[in-house]
N, C-alpha and C positions, 0 to 999 in steps of 0.2 A: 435679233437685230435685222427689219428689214426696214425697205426703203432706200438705203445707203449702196452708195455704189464701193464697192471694194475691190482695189488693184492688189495684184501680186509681182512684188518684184522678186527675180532671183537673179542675186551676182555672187560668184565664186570669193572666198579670199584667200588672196596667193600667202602662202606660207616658205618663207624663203630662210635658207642658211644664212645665219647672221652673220653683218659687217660685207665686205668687199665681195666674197665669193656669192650673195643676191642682186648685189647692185645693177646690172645689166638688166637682169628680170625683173626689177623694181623698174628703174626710168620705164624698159618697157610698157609694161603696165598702168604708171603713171599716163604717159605721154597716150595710150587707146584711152583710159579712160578719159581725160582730159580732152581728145578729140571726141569721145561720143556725148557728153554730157555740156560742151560749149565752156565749162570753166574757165574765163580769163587767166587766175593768176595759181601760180606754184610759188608755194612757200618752204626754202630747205634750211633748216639748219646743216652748217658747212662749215667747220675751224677754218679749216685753211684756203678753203673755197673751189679745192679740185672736183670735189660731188656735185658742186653748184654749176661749173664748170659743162662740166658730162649732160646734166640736168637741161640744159639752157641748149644744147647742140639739137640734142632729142627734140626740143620744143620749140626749136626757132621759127617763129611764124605762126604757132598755135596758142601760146601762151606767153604769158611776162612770167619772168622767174623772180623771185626775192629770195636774197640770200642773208641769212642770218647769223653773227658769229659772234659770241662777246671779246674776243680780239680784236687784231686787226690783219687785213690782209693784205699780202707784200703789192708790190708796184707791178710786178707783173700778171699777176692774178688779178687786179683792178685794170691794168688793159685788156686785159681778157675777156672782163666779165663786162667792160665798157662797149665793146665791138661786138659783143652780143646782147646788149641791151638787161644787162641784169642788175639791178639795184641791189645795191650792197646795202645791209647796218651793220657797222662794226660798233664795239664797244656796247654792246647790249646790255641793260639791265635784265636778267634772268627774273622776273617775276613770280613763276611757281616757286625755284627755287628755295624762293625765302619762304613759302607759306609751306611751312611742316609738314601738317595733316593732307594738303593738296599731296602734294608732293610725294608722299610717302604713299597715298592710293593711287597715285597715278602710275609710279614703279612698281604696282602688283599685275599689272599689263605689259609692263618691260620702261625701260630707259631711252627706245623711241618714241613711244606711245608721250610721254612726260615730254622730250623735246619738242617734237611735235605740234603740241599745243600751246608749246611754250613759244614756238618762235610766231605763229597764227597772232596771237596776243601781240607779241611785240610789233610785229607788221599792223596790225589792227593801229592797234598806239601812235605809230609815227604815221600811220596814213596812207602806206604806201598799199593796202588788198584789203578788198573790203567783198560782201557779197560771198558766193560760195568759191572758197579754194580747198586745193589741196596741198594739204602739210607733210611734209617728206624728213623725217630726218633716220637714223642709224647708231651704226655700236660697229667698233673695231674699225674704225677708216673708211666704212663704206653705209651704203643709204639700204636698208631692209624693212623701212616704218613706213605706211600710206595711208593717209585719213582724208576722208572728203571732209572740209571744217566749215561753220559757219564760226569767222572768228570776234573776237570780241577784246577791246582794252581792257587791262587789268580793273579798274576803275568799276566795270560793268562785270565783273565774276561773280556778284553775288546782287545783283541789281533783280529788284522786285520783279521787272519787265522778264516772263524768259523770252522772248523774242531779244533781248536786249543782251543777254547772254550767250558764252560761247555755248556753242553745241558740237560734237560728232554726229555727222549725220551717215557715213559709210565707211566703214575699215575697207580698205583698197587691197593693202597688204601688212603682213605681222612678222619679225623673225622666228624662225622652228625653234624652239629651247626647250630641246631635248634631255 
């Protein structure tokens, strides 16, 4: 092959102890790369909304946060997330969820990896990140999952276009499952 110009990129991926005890080194890592790469928006899957919370303090100023939850989140955790500018979707339709065979290959990466892309979609869907973000979610109460995502509405998973389709374009970071 010549003629072709060919870049090499090398980026490390942070391999962190699942749930609460990566969480710090996760936002870290999120929020540099998020500063080196211009990324508008983060997208986290957050039950109750304290990772979203953490997420949005790191980022204030650099990025908009979406926070994804198929609950809903109490009255204080929505002024919270109000005074720092993070959009909330409660009551989410889980989309991979139902699709079996998705579903079931995506948890051969882990059960962030599957959020993840799961909540990119649902953010896609309502409108609220579009372009490249990054999708943050976790296992055991805390955030150890990083993807740089090109996201995409459910609707478009299997759309003839792949530009039109989601993609992973950078794992950021993975839990260690040892």
């Amino acid at each position: 092959m010549s003629g072709g110009i060919f870049m090499k990129v090398v980026r490390e991926t942070l391999y962190l102890k699942p749930g609460v005890k990566g969480t710090a080194d996760l936002i870290e890592a999120v929020a540099e790369r998020v500063k080196e790469s211009g990324v508008a928006s983060v997208v986290v899957a957050s039950n109750k909304g304290k990772s979203a919370l953490r997420l949005a303090e790191a980022l204030k100023g650099v990025a908009k946060v979406v926070s994804v939850t198929e609950f809903t989140y109490d009255e204080d955790v929505k002024k919270s997330m109000k005074k720092l500018g993070v959009t909330a979707v409660e009551r989410a339709d889980l989309p991979i969820q139902n699709i079996r065979e998705m579903r079931e290959a995506l948890l051969f990466f882990g059960a962030g990896v599957k959020a993840a892309l799961e909540v990119a979609a649902v953010a896609a869907e309502k409108g609220v990140a579009a372009g490249k973000v990054v999708a943050v979610a976790g296992s055991r109460g805390g955030l150890d999952t990083a993807l740089v995502v090109r996201p995409a509405p459910p609707s478009e998973f299997s759309s003839p276009d792949p530009e039109k389709r989601m993609a992973v374009l950078e794992i950021i970071a993975l839990p260690l499952n040892e």
